[in-house]
C-alpha positions as CSV (number, residue, x, y, z in Angstrom):
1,X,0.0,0.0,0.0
2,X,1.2,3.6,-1.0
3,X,1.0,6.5,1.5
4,X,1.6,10.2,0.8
5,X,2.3,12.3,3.8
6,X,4.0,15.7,4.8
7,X,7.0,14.9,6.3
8,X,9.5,18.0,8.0
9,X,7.4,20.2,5.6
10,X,7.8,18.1,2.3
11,X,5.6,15.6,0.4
12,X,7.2,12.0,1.0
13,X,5.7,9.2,-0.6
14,X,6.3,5.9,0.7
15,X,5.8,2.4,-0.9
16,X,7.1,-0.7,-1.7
17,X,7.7,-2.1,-5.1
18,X,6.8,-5.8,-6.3
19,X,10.0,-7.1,-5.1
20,X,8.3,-6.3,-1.4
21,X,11.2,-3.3,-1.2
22,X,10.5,-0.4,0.2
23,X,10.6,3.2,-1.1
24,X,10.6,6.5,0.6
25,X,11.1,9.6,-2.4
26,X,10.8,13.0,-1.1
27,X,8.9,14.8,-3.7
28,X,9.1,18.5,-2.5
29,X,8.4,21.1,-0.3
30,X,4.9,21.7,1.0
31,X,3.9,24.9,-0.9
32,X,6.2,24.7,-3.1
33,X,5.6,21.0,-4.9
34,X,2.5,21.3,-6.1
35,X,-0.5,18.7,-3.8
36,X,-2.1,17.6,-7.5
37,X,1.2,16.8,-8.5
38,X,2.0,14.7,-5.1
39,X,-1.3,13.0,-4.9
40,X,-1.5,12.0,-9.1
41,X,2.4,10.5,-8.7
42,X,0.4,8.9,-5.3
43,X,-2.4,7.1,-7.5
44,X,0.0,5.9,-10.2
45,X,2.2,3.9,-7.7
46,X,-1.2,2.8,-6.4
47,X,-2.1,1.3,-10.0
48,X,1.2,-0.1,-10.7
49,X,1.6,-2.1,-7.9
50,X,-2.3,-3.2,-7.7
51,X,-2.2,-7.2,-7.7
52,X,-4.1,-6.7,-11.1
53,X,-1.6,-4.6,-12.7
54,X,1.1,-7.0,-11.7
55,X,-0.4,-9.9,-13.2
56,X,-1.2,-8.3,-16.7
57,X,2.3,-6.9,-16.8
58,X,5.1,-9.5,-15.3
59,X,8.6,-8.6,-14.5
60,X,10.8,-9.0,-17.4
61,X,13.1,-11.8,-16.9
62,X,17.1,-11.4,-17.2
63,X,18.8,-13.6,-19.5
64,X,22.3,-14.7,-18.1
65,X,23.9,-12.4,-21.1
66,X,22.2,-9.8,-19.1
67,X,22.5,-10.4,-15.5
68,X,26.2,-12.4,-15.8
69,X,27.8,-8.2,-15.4
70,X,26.3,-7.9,-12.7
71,X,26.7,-10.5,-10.8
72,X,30.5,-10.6,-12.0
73,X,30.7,-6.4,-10.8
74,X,29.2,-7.9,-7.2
75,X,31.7,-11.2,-7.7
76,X,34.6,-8.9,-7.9
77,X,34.1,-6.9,-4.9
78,X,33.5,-9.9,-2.3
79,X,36.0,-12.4,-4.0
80,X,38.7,-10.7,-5.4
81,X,41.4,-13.3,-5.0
82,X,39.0,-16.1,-6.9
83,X,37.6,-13.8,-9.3
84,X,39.7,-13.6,-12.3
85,X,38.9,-17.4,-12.4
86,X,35.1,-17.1,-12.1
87,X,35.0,-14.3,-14.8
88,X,37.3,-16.7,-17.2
89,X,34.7,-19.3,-16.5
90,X,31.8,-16.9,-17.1
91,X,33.3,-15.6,-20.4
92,X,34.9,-18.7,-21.8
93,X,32.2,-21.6,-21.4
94,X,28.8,-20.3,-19.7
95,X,28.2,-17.3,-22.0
96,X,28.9,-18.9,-25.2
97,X,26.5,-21.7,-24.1
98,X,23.3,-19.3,-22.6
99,X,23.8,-15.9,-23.0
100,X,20.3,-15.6,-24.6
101,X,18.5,-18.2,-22.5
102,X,16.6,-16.4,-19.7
103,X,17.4,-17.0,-15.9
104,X,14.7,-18.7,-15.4
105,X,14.2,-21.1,-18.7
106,X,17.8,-22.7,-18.1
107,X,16.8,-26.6,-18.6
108,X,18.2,-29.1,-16.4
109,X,18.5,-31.3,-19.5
110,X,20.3,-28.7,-21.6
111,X,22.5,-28.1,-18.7
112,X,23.3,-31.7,-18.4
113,X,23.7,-31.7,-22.6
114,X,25.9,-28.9,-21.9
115,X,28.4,-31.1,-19.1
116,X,28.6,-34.0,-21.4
117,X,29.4,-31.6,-24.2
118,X,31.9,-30.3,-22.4
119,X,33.7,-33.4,-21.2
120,X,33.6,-34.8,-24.6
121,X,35.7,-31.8,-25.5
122,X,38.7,-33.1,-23.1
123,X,37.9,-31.1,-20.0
124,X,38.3,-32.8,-16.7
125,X,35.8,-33.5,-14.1
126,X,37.1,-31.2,-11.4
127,X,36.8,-28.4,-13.9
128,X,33.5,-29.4,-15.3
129,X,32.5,-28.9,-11.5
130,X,33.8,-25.8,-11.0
131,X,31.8,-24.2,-14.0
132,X,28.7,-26.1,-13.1
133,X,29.3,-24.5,-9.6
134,X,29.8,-20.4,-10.8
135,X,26.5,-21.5,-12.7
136,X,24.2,-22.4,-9.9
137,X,26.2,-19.5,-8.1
138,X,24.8,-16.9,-10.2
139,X,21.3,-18.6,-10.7
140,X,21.1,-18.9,-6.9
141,X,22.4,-14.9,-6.4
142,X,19.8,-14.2,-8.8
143,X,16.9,-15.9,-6.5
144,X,18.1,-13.9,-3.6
145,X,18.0,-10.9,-5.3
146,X,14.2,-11.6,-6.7
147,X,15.3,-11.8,-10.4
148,X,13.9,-15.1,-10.4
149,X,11.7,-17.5,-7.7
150,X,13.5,-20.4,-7.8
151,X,17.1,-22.0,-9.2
152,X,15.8,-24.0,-12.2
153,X,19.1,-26.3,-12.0
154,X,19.0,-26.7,-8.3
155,X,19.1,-30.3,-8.6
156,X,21.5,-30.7,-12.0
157,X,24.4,-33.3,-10.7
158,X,27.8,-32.4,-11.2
159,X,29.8,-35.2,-13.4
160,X,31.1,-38.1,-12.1
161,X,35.2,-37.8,-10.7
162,X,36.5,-40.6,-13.1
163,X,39.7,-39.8,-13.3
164,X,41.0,-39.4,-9.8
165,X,45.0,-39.2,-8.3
166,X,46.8,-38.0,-6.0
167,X,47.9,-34.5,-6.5
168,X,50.9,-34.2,-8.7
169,X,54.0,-32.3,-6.6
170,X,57.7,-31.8,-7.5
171,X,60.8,-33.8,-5.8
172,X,63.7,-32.5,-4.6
173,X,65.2,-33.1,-7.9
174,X,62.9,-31.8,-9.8
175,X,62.3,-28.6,-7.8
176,X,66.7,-28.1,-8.8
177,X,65.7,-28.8,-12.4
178,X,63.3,-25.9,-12.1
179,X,65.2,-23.0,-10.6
180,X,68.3,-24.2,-12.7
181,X,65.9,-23.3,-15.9
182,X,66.0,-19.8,-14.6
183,X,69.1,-19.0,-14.2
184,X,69.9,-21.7,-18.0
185,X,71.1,-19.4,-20.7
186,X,68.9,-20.5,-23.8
187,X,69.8,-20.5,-27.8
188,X,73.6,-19.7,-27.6
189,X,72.7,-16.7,-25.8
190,X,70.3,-14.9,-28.7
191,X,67.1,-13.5,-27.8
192,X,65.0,-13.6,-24.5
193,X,66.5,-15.2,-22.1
194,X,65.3,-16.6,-18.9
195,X,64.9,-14.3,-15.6
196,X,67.2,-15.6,-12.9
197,X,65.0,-13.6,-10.0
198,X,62.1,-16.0,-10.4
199,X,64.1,-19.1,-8.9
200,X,63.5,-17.2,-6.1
201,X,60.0,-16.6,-6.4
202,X,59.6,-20.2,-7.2
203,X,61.8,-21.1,-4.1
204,X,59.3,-18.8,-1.7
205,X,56.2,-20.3,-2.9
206,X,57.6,-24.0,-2.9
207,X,58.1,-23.2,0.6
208,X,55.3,-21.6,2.0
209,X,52.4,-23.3,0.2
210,X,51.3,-19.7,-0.8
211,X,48.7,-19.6,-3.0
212,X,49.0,-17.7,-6.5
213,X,47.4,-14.3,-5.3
214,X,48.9,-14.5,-1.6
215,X,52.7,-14.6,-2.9
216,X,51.4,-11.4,-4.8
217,X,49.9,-9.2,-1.7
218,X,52.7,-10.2,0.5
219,X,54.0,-7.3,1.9
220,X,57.7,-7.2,3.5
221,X,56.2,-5.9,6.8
222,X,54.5,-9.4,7.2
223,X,57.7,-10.9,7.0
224,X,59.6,-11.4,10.1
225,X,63.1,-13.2,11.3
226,X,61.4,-16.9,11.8
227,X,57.8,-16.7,10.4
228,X,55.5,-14.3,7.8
229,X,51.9,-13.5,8.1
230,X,49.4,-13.8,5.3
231,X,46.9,-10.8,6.1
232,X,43.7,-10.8,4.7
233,X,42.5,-7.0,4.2
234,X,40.2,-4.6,2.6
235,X,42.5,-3.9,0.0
236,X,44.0,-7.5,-0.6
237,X,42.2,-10.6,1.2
238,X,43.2,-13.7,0.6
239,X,40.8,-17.1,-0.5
240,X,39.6,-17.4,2.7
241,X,39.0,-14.0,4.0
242,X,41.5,-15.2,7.0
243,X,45.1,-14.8,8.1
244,X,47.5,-17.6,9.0
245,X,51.0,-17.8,10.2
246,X,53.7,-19.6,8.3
247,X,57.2,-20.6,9.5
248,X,60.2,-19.2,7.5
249,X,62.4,-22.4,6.5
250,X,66.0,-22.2,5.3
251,X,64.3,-22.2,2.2
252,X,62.1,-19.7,2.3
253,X,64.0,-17.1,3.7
254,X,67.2,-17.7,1.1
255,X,64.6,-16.9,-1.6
256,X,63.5,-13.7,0.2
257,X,66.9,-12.8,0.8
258,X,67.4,-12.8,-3.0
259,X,64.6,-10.9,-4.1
260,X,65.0,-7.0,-4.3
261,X,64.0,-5.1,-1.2
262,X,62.3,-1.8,-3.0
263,X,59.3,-1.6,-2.6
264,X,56.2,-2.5,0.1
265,X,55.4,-5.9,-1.5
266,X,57.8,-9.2,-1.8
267,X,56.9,-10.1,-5.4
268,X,57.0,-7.3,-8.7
269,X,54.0,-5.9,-9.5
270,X,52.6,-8.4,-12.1
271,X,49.0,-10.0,-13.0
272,X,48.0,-12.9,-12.7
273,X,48.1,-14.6,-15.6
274,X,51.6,-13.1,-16.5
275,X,53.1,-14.7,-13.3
276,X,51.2,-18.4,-14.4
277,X,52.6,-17.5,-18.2
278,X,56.5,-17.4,-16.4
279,X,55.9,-20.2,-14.2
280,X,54.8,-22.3,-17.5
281,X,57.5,-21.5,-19.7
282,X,60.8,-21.8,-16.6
283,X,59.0,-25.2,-16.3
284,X,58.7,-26.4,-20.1
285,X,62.5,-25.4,-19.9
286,X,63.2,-27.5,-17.3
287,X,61.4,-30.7,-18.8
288,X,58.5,-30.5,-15.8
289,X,54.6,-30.3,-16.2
290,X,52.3,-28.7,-13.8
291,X,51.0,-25.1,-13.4
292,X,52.3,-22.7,-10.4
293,X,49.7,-24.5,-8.2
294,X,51.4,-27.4,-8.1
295,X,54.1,-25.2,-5.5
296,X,51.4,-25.1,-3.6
297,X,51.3,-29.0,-3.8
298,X,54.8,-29.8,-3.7
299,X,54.9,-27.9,-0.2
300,X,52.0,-30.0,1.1
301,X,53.2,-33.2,0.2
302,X,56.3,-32.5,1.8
303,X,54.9,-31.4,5.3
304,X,52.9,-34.8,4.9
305,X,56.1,-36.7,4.2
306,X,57.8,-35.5,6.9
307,X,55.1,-36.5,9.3
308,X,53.1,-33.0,10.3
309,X,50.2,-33.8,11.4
310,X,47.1,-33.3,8.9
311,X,45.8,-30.6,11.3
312,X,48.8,-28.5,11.4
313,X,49.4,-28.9,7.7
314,X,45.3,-27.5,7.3
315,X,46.7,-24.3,9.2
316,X,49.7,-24.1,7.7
317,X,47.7,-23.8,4.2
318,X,44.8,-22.0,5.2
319,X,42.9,-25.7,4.0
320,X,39.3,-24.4,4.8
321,X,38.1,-28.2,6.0
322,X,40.6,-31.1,7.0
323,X,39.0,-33.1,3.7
324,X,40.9,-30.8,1.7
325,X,43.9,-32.0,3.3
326,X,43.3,-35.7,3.4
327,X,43.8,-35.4,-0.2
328,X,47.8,-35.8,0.8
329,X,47.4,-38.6,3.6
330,X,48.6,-41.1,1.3
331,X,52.0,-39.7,1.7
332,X,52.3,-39.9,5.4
333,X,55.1,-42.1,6.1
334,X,53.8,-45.8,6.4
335,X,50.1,-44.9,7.1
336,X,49.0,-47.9,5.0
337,X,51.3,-50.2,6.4
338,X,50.7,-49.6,10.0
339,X,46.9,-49.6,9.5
340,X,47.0,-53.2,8.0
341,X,49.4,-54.7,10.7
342,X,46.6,-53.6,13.1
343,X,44.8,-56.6,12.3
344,X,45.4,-60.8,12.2
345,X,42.4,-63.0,10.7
């Protein structure tokens, strides 16, 4: 129901729209805004939120072409560590497949068309997942802000994990391979040549287990003489939105002591994909697969090998549930063995 009143000597009308908001516009002062004016504006909010009106004129639905900005602008500002992934993911498979299809008329069986399409293409499980999951993310952002009543893929299945194994990490061995590639000089000498420094970025993130965007917003005033913080703040937050500890090793501090000290933060200034681009290229010159996550692996798998306890490793990481960790407990030193000597039939 609408309501005009005088309020501190001006016309204010109140209402709500058909989203069950509410609306207070100040219209002008008494005396001044003229009382035909104020009560006409009155009856016309009165008509177009009448139950009659609303049902001979429905709210337009958004297609995803239309609504995937701004959910991505709203994406951005509360994930900004994950987000140049979910916009990839929004950009690269979900708006080529329904940009035109409206919120609300996205098919459970095209979406499932859709997964199978994509695996037959050559895409993995785990990333099949992860797009299936920024999809029912944005239909389910899209129920909470009224676009549409319901998620009509609430139930789609994500695929089936066929092609499980344990995470791939680097040895010893193959972690000297990799900082030797930097500092390699390459076709006789001609042309670009490899960047000695990264060794050492390489080096820090082998061991500390930091995660792409946290080796990025580390700043030198987290890092002290036996252990470095990894803040989480306004202007940089991490995955989690939480800070953890880590312990310097030899390692780790060697590689900071070879980086440059100008400047506020650890690492250059450099995006994202430019740092994963470097990382690619010092491995394919040192004969290794695997992306810069795998760091992030390799540092894991070691604590595990060693015999850390799964708990300390989770806090050591910033692991956000202990499952995420158990990923690795097939590396902790006899597990198998001592569990099957437990028994005698």
């Amino acid at each position: 129901m609408a309501t005009l009143r005088p309020i501190d000597g001006s016309y204010v009308l109140d209402w709500r729209d058909r989203d069950g908001v509410r609306h207070r516009d100040t219209l002008g002062r008494v005396g001044v805004f003229p009382k035909k004016r104020a009560e006409a504006l009155l009856r016309q909010i009165e008509i177009e939120t009448s139950p009659g009106y609303l049902a001979l004129n429905p709210k337009p639905v958004l297609s995803l072409g239309g609504f995937g900005p701004v959910y991505l602008a709203w994406h951005a500002n509360e994930y900004p560590a994950s987000h140049y992934r979910v916009a990839q993911i929004v950009a690269d498979y979900l708006l080529p497949e329904f940009e035109h299809w409206r919120l609300d008329a996205i098919a459970p069986k095209q979406v499932d068309a859709w997964k199978h399409k994509r695996l037959a293409a050559g895409a993995k499980s785990q990333t099949v997942i992860k797009e299936l999951r920024t999809l029912k993310a944005i239909l389910n952002k899209a129920v909470e802000w009224r676009e549409i009543p319901a998620s009509p893929i609430e139930h789609v299945a994500a695929p089936r994990i066929l092609d499980s194994k344990p995470p791939r990490y680097y040895t010893a061995a193959e972690l000297g391979m990799l900082y030797g590639a930097c500092r390699a000089t390459v076709n006789g000498g001609e042309g670009p040549q490899p960047n000695p420094q990264h060794a050492h970025w390489w080096r820090l993130y082998a061991n500390t287990g930091l995660r792409r965007t946290e080796g990025l917003i580390l700043k030198r005033a987290w890092v002290g003489q036996e252990a470095m913080k990894v803040l989480s703040t306004e202007e940089d937050r991490t995955k989690s939105g939480k800070w953890r500890e880590i312990p310097l090793t030899v390692g780790a501090q060697e590689a900071l002591d070879g980086m440059p000290l100008a400047g506020e933060y650890v690492m250059p200034r450099i995006t994202l994909p430019s740092l994963s681009r470097a990382f690619k290229r010092d491995a394919d010159r040192g004969g290794l697969d695997g992306s810069l996550h795998t760091l992030r692996h390799t540092y894991c798998s070691h604590l595990v090998m060693a015999g850390v306890p799964l708990r300390t490793v989770q806090q050591l990481l910033g692991h956000s549930t202990i499952a995420v960790t158990e990923h690795y407990v097939h590396l902790a030193p006899g597990h198998l063995a001592a569990a099957s000597r437990s028994i005698s039939l």
